[in-house]
C-alpha beads as a LAMMPS data file, in Angstrom:
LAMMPS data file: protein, C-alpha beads

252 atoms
251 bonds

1 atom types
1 bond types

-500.0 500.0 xlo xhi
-500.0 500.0 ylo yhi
-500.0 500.0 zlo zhi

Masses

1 110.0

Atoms # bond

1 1 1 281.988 -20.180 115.901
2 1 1 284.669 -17.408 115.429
3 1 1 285.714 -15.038 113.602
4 1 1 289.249 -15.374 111.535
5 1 1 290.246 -12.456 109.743
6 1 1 291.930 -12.936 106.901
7 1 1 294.788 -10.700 104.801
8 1 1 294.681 -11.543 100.778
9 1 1 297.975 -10.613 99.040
10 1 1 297.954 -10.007 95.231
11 1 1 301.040 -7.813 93.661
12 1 1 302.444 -7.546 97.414
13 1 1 299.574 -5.479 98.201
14 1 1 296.519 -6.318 100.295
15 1 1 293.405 -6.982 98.393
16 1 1 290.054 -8.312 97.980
17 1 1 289.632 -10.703 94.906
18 1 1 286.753 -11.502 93.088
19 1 1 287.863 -15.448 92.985
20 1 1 286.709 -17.144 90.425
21 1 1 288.769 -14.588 88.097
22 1 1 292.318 -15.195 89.499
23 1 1 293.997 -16.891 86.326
24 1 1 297.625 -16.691 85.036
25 1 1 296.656 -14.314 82.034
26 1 1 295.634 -10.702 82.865
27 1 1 294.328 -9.254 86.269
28 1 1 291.770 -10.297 88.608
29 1 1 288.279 -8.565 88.799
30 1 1 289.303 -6.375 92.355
31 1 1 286.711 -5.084 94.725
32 1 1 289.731 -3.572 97.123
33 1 1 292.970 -2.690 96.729
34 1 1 295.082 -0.247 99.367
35 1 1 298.428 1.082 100.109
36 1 1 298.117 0.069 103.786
37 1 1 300.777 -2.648 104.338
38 1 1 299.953 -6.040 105.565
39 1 1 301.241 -5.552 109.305
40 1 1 298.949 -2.762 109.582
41 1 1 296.152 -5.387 109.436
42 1 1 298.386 -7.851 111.728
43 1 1 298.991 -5.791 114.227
44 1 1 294.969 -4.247 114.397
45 1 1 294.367 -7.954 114.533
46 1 1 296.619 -9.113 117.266
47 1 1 295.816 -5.832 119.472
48 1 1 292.144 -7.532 118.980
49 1 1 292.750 -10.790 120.237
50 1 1 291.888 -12.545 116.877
51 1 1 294.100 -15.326 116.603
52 1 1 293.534 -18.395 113.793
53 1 1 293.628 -15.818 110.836
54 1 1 295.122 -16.186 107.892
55 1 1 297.315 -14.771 105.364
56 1 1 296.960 -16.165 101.600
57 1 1 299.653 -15.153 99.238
58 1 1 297.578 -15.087 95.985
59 1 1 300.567 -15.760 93.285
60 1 1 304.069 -14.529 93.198
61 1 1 305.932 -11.320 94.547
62 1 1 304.141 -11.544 97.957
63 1 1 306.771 -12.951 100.531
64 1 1 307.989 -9.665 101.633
65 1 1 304.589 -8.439 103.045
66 1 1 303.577 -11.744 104.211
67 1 1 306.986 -12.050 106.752
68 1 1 305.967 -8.633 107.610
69 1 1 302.538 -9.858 109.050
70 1 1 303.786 -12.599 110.559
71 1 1 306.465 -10.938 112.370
72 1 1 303.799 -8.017 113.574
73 1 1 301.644 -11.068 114.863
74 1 1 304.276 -14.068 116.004
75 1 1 302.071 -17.057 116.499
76 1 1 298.684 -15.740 115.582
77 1 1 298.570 -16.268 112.176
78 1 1 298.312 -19.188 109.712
79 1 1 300.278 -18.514 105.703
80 1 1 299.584 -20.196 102.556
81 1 1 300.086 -20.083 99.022
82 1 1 302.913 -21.596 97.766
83 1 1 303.571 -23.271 100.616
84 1 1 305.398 -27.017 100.095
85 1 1 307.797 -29.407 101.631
86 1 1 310.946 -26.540 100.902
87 1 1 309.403 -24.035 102.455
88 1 1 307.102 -25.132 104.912
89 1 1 309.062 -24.800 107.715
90 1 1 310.741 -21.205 106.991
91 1 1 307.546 -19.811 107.626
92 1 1 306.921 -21.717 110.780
93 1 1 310.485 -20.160 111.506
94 1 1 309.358 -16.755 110.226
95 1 1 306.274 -16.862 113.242
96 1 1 303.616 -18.265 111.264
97 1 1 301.034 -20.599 113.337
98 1 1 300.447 -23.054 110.867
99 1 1 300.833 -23.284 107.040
100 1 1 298.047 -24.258 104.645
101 1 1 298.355 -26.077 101.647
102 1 1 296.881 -27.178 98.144
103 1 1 298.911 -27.554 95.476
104 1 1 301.994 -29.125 97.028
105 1 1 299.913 -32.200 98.156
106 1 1 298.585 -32.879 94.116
107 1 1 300.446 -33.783 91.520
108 1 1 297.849 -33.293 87.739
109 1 1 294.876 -33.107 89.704
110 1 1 295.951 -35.849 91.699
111 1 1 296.029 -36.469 95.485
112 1 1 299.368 -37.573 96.053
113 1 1 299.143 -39.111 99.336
114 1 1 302.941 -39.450 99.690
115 1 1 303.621 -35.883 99.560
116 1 1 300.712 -35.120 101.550
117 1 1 302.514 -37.838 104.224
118 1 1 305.543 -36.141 104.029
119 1 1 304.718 -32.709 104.881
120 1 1 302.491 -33.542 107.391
121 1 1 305.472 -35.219 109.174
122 1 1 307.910 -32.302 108.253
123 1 1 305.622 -29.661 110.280
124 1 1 303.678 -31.636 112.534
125 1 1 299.449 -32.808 111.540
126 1 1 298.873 -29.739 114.691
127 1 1 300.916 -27.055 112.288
128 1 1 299.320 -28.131 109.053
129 1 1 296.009 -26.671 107.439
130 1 1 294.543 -28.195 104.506
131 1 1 292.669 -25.608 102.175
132 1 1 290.323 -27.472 100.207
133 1 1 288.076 -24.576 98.237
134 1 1 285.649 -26.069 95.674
135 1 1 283.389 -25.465 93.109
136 1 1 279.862 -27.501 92.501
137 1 1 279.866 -29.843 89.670
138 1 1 276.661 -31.696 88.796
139 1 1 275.881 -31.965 92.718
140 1 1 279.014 -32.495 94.328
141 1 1 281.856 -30.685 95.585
142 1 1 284.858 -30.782 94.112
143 1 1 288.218 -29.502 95.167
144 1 1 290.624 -27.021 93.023
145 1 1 294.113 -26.459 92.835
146 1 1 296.346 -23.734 91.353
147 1 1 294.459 -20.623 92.224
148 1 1 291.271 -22.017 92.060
149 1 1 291.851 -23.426 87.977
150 1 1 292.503 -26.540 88.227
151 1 1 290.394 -29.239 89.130
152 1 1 291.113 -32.546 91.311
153 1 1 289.867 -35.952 91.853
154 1 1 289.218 -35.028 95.966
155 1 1 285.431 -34.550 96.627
156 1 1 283.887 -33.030 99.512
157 1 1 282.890 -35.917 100.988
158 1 1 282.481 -37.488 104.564
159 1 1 284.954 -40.508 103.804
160 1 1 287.330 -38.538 102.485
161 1 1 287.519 -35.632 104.519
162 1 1 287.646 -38.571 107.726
163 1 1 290.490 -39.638 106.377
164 1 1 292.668 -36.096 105.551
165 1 1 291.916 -35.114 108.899
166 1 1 294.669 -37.673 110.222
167 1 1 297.106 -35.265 108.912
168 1 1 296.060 -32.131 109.397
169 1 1 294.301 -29.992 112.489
170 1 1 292.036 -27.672 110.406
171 1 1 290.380 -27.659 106.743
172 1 1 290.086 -23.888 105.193
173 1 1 287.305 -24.279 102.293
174 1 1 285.959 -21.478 100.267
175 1 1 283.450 -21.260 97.981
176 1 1 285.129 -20.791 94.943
177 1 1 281.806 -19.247 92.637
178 1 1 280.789 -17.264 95.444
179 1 1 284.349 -16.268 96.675
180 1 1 284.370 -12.062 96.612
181 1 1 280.349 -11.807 95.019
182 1 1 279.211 -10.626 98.669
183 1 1 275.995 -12.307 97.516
184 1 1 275.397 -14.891 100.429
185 1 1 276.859 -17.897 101.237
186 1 1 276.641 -21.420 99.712
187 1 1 274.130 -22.475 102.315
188 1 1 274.658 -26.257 101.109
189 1 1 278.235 -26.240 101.263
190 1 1 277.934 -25.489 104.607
191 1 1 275.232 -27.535 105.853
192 1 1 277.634 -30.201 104.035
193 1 1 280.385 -29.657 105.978
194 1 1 278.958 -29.322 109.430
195 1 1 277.733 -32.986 108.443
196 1 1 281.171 -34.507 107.401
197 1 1 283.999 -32.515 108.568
198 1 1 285.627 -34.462 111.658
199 1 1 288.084 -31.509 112.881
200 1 1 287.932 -27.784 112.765
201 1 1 286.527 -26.306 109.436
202 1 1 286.499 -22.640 108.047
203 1 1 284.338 -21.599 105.747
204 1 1 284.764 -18.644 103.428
205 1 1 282.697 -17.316 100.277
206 1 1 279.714 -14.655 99.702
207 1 1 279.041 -13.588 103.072
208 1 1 277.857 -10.372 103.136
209 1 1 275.654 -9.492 106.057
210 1 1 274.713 -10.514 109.859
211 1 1 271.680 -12.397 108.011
212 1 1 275.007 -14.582 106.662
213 1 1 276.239 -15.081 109.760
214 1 1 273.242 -16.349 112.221
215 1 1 272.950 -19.056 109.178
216 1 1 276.327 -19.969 109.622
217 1 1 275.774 -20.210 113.361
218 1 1 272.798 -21.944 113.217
219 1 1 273.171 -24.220 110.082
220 1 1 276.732 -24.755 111.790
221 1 1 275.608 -25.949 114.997
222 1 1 278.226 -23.686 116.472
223 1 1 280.984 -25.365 114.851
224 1 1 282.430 -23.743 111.621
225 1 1 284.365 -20.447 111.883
226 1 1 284.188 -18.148 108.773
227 1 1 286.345 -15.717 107.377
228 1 1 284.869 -12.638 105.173
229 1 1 286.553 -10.494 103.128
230 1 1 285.126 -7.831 100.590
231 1 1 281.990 -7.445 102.923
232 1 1 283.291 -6.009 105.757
233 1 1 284.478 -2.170 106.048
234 1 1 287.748 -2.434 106.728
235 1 1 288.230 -3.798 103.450
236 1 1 285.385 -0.925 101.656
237 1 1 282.607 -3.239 102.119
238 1 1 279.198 -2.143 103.857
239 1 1 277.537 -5.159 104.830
240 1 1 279.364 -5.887 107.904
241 1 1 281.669 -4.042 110.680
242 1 1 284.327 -5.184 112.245
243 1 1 284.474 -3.893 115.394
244 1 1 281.186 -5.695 115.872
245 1 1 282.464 -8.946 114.502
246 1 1 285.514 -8.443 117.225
247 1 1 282.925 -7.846 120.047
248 1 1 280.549 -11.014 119.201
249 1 1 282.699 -13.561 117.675
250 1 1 286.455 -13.100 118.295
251 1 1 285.743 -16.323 120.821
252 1 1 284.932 -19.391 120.319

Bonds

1 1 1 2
2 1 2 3
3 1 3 4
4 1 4 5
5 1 5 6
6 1 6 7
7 1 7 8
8 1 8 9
9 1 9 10
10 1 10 11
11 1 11 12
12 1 12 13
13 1 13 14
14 1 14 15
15 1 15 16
16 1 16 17
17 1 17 18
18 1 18 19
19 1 19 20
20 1 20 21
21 1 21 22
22 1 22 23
23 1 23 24
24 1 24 25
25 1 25 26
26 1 26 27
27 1 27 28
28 1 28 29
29 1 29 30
30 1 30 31
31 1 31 32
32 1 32 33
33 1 33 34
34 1 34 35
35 1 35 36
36 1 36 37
37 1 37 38
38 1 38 39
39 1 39 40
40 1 40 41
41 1 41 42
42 1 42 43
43 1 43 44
44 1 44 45
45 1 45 46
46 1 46 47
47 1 47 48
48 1 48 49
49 1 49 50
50 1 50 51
51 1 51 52
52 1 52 53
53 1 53 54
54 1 54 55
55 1 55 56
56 1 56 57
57 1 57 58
58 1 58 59
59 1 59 60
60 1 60 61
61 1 61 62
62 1 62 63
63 1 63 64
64 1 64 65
65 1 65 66
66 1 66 67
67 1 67 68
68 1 68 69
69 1 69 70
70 1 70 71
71 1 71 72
72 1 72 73
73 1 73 74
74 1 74 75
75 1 75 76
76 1 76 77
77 1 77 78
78 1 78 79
79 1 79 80
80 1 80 81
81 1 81 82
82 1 82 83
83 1 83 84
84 1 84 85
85 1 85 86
86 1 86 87
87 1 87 88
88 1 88 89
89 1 89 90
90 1 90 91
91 1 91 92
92 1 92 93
93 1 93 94
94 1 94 95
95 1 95 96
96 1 96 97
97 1 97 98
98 1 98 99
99 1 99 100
100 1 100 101
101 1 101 102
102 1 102 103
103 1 103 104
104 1 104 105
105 1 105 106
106 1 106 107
107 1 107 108
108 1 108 109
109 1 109 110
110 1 110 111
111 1 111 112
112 1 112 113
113 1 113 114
114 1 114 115
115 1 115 116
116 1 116 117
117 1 117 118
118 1 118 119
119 1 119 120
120 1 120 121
121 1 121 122
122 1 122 123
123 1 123 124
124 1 124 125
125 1 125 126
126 1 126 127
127 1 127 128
128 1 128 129
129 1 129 130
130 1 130 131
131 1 131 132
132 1 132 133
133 1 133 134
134 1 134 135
135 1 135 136
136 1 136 137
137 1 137 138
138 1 138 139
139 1 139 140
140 1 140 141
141 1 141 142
142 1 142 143
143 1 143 144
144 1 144 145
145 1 145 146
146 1 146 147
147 1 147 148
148 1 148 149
149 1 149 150
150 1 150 151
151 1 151 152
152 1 152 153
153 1 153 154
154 1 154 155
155 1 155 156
156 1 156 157
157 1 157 158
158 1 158 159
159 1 159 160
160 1 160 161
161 1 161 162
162 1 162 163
163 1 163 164
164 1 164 165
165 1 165 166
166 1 166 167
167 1 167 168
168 1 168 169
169 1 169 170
170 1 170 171
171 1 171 172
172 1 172 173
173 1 173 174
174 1 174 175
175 1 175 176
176 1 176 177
177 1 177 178
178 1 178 179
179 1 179 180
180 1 180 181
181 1 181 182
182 1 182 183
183 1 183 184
184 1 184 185
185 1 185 186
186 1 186 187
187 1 187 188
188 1 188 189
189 1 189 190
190 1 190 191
191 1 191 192
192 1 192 193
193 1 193 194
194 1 194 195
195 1 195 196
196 1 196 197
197 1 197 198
198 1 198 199
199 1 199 200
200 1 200 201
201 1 201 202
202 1 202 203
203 1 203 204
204 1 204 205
205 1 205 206
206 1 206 207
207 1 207 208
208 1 208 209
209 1 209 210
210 1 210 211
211 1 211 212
212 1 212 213
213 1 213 214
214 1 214 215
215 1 215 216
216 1 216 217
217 1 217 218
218 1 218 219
219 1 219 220
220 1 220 221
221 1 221 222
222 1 222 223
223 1 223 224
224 1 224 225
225 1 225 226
226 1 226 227
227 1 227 228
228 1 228 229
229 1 229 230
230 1 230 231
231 1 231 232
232 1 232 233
233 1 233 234
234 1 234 235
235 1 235 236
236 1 236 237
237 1 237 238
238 1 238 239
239 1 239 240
240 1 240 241
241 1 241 242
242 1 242 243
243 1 243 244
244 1 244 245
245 1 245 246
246 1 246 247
247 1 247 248
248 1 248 249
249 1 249 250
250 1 250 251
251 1 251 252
């Protein structure tokens, strides 16, 4: 179980967004917002050894300050949003680790296998994340698209996670409803996935103390990372530190 940090992008700025209110019409609920630029945060995290982080462009205007992480922190971080077969590979280029995608690999909600094929060839299954946040509906998972709005056909499910895994190396999955609440995490989401997911798995959404985190460890056997956001200090939260996530969980 690590620790990946993350850096959320919104307006070319880094922020913390409450999720579930990131639409195409108006502004997002924000519980942080700064004027320090995103290699700030790349280049705290590289000087602490935390590689596998990730930097989410949420929306347009955000490619500036993403290139500039990635080029404070060559190889140690992962990029998405907006990511897709014309791209994909510029930010490889530009020093990203991997790229994560959603929306590229549906097409109305739909899986489309083919394009999911394709990219995974382009960048290689090893350079390719799949984010797969979800929301509950009427007891299952299901995954979203678009900034969390739109909803798919892909469930969070054992055969179907067995079978993404060919193409990718890693599954990033928040918790959409709890995404940016800091009021715990969706403890059956996770016991799901420690179940079902066959590769490595991060989990993201609500966590907002250490109490969070020995569940995660223990209802995760060890095996799912997390990522927190709005919790931790250095983005104005109180729950957790992160000098003392560095010390305890910056290895696996």
């Amino acid at each position: 179980m690590r620790f990946r940090p993350c850096i959320d992008l919104h307006g070319g700025r880094v922020k913390q967004i409450v999720g579930n209110t990131l639409t195409d019409d108006g502004e997002p609920t924000t519980n942080f917002d700064t004027d320090k630029p995103a290699a700030e945060y790349a280049r705290r995290y590289r000087d602490d050894g935390l590689v596998g982080g990730h930097v989410i462009m949420l929306g347009p205007g955000n490619e500036v300050a993403a290139r500039e992480a990635l080029e404070n922190f060559p190889g140690g971080l992962q990029v998405g949003g907006g990511i897709d077969g014309r791209n994909a590979e510029s930010w490889l280029a530009a020093g990203a680790a991997a790229v994560i995608v959603t929306s590229t690999i549906f097409v109305s909600g739909r899986l489309d296998r083919d394009r999911l094929e394709s990219i995974a060839d382009q960048v290689g299954r090893d350079r390719l994340v799949l984010d797969l946040s979800c929301r509950e509906e009427s007891g299952n998972y299901v995954a979203m698209t678009d900034r969390w709005q739109t909803r798919t056909d892909v469930t969070i499910d054992a055969a179907t996670l067995g079978e993404l895994s060919q193409y990718c190396s890693e599954f990033l999955i928040h918790a959409i409803d709890k995404e940016g609440q800091i009021t715990g995490i969706d403890g059956r989401l996770l016991a799901l996935l420690t179940d079902i997911v066959p590769s490595q798995v991060t989990y993201a959404g609500g966590i907002s103390s250490l109490m969070d985190l020995d569940t995660i460890l223990r209802v995760g056997k060890g095996r799912v990372d997390f990522t927190v956001g709005s919790a931790l200090d250095l983005f104005g939260g109180s729950g957790l530190l992160y000098r003392d996530l560095v010390r305890d969980w910056s290895a696996a």
